[in-house]
C-alpha positions as CSV (number, residue, x, y, z in Angstrom):
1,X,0.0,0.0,0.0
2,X,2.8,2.1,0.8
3,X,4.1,2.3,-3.3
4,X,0.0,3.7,-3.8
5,X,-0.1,6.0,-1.2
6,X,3.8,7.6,-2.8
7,X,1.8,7.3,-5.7
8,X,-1.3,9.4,-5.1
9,X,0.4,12.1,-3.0
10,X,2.5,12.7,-5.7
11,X,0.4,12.0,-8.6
12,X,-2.1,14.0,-6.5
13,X,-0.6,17.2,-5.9
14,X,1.1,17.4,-9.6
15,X,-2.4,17.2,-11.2
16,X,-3.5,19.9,-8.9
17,X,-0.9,22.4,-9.6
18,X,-1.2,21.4,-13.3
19,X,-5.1,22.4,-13.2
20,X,-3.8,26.1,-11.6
21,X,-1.1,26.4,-14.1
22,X,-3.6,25.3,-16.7
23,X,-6.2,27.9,-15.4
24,X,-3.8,30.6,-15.1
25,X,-1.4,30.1,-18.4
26,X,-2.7,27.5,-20.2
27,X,-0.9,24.8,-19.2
28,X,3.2,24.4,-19.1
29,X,4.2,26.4,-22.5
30,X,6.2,24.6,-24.8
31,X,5.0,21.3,-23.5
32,X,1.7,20.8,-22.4
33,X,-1.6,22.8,-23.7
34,X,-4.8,22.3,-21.3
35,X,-8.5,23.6,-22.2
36,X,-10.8,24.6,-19.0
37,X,-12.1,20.8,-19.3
38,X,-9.0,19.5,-19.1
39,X,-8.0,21.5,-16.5
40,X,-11.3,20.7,-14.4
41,X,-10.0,17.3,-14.8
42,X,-6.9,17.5,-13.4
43,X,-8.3,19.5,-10.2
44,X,-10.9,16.6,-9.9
45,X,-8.5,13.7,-10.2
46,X,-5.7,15.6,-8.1
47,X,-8.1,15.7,-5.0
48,X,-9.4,12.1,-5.5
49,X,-6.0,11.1,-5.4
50,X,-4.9,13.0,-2.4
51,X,-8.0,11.5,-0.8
52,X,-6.7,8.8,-1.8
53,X,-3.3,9.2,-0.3
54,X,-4.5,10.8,2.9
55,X,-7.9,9.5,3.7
56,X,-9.1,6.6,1.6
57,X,-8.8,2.7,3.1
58,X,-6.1,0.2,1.7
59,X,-8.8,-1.5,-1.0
60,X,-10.3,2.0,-2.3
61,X,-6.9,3.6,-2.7
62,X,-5.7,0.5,-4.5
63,X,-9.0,-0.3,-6.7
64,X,-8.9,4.0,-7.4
65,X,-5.3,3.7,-8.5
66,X,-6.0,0.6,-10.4
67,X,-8.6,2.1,-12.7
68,X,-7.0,5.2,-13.2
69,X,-3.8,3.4,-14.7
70,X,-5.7,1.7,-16.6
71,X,-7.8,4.9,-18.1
72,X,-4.1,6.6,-18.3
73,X,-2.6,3.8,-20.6
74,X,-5.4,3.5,-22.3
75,X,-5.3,7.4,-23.1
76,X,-2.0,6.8,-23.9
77,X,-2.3,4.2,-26.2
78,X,-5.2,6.0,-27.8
79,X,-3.0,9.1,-28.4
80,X,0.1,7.3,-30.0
81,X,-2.4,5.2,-32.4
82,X,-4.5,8.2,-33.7
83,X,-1.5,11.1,-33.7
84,X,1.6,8.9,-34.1
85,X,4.5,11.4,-32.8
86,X,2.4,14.2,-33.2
87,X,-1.0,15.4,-32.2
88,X,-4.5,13.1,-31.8
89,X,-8.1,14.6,-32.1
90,X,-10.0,12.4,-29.9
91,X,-13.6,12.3,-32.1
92,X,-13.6,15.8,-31.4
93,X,-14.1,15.7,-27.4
94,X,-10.1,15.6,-26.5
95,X,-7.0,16.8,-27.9
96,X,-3.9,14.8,-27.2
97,X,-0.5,15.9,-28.0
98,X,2.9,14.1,-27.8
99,X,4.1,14.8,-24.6
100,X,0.4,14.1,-22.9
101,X,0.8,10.8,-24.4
102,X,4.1,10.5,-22.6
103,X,2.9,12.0,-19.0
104,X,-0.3,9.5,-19.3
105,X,2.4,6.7,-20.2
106,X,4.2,7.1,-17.5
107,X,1.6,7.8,-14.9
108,X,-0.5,4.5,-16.3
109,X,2.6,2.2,-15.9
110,X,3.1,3.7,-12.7
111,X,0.3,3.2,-11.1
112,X,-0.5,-0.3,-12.5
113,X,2.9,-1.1,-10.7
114,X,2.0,0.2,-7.7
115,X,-1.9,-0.8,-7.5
116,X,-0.8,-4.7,-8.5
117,X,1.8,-4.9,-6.0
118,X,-0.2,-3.8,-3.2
């Protein structure tokens, strides 16, 4: 439990700052682009992860960190098979660009490890 509660806290309070950054400039220039939905989303998952890492009990934290991995690869995945290297228009509701891809990569492998070895 201890590698998802690392997880969430950090996970956690990266998403939130990202959502302010997002809110406030856009997102990290050069990098990372965020819309307002994008950047609700990242305030919304930041607190349920810090819940997660500060309030939640051993089998939430690990189920929540489990399907968020899974949604992160999956976004991941989704974003390297519909904008190769570059940038993906998700049907319309979600743009992903390059280094997105990479953040959700990372994050998804991440937190699979740490939810499975729980």
């Amino acid at each position: 439990m201890e590698a998802v509660k690392s997880y969430a806290t950090i996970t956690g309070w990266i998403l939130l700052v990202l959502g302010v950054v997002g809110f406030l400039w856009g997102g990290v220039p050069g990098f990372l682009e965020f819309d307002t939905v994008h950047n609700v989303v990242h305030l919304l998952l930041g607190a349920i992860l810090l819940w997660v890492a500060y309030g939640a009990d051993e089998e939430m934290g690990v189920s929540v960190v489990k399907v968020l991995s899974v949604v992160y690869i999956l976004l991941a995945v989704l974003g390297f098979a519909l904008g190769g290297m570059g940038s993906a228009d998700v049907w319309g509701l979600l743009q992903l660009e390059l280094g997105e891809n990479l953040v959700h990569l990372v994050l998804g492998i991440w937190g699979a490890w740490a939810a499975w070895s729980a």
